[in-house]
C-alpha positions in Angstrom: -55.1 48.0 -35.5 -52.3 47.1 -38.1 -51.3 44.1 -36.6 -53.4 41.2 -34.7 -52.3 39.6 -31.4 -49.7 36.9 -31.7 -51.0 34.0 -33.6 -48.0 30.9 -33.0 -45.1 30.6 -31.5 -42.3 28.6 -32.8 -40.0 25.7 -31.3 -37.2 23.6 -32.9 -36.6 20.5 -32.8 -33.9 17.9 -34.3 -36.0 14.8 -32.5 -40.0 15.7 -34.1 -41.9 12.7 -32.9 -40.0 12.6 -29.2 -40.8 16.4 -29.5 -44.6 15.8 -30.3 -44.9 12.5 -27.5 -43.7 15.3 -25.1 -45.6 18.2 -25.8 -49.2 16.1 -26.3 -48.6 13.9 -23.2 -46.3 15.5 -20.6 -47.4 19.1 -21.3 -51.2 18.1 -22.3 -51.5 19.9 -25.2 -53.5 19.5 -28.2 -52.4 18.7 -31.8 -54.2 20.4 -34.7 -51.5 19.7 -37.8 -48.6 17.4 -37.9 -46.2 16.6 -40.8 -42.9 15.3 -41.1 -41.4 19.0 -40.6 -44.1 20.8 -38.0 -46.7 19.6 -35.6 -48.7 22.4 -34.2 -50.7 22.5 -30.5 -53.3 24.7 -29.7 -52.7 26.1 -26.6 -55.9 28.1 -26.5 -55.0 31.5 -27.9 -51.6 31.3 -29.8 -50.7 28.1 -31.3 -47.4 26.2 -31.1 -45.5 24.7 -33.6 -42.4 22.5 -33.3 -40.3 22.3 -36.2 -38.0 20.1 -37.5 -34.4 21.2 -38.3 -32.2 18.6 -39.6 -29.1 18.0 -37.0 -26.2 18.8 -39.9 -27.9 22.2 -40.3 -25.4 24.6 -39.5 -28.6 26.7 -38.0 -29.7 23.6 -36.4 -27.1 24.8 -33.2 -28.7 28.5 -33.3 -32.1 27.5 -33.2 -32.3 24.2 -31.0 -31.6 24.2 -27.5 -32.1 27.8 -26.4 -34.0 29.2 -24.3 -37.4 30.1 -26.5 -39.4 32.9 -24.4 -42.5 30.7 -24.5 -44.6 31.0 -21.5 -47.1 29.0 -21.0 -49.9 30.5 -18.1 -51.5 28.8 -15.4 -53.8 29.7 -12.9 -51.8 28.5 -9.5 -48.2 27.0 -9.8 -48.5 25.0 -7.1 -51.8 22.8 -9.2 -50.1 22.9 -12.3 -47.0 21.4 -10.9 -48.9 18.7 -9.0 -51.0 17.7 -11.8 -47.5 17.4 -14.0 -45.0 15.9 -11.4 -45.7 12.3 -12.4 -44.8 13.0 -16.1 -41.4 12.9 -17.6 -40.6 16.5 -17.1 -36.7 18.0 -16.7 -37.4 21.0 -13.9 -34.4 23.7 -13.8 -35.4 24.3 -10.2 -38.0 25.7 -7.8 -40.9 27.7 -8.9 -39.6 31.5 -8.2 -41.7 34.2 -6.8 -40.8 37.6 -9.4 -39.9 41.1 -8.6 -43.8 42.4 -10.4 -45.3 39.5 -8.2 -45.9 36.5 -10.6 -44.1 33.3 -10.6 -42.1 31.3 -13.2 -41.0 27.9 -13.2 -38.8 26.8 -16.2 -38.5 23.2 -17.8 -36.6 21.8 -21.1 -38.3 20.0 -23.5 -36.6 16.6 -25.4 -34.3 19.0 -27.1 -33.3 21.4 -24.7 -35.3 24.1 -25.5 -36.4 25.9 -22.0 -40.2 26.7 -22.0 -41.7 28.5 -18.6 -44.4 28.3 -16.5 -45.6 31.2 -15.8 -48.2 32.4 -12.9 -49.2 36.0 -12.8 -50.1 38.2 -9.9 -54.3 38.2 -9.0 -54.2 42.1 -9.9 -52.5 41.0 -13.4 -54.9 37.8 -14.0 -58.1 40.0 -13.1 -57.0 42.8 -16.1 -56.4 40.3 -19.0 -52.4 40.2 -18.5 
């Protein structure tokens, strides 16, 4: 194999320590390395860092805010949003069942950025998908 499975995924952030409160305590993640320009979570297979951009970066406004393609996988949708419904957590709407079968529920993190939720079908879960 030339390349390895993916190893992090990047988030950016202008507000780092609101940015790291919210990932460790709403989202329940855990930190491995913080400084003042990253903290990383382990999410249990690729990690997750949230950088720091500085708000007069003029690709501060490209980066921050956006909607980041990070899906996060749970086992039932319904549990996982129980278990977070009494943290401070901005929904974009209902859970929605998907065309291949799974289900996605999006949220935005201090900054914006739009992470998902995502559940996937028993056939999918049962292959390693």
């Amino acid at each position: 194999m030339t390349v390895g499975p993916i190893e992090a995924a990047r988030v950016f952030t202008t507000r780092l320590a609101e940015a790291r409160r919210f990932y460790a305590e709403a989202l329940g993640l855990n930190e491995v390395l913080s400084n003042d320009a990253v903290v990383m979570f382990d999410t249990g297979q690729a990690k997750l860092i949230v950088e720091h951009v500085a708000v007069d970066d003029p690709e501060a406004s490209d980066l921050v805010g956006r909607f980041t393609g990070c899906s996060f996988m749970v086992a039932d949708m319904e549990t996982a949003l129980n278990s977070l419904g009494d943290r401070e957590i901005e929904w974009l709407g209902p859970p929605e069942r998907q065309g291949w079968g799974g289900i996605l529920s999006h949220l935005k993190d201090p900054d914006g950025n739009i992470l998902t939720l995502v559940q996937y079908p028993v056939e999918a879960s049962q292959t390693g998908c």
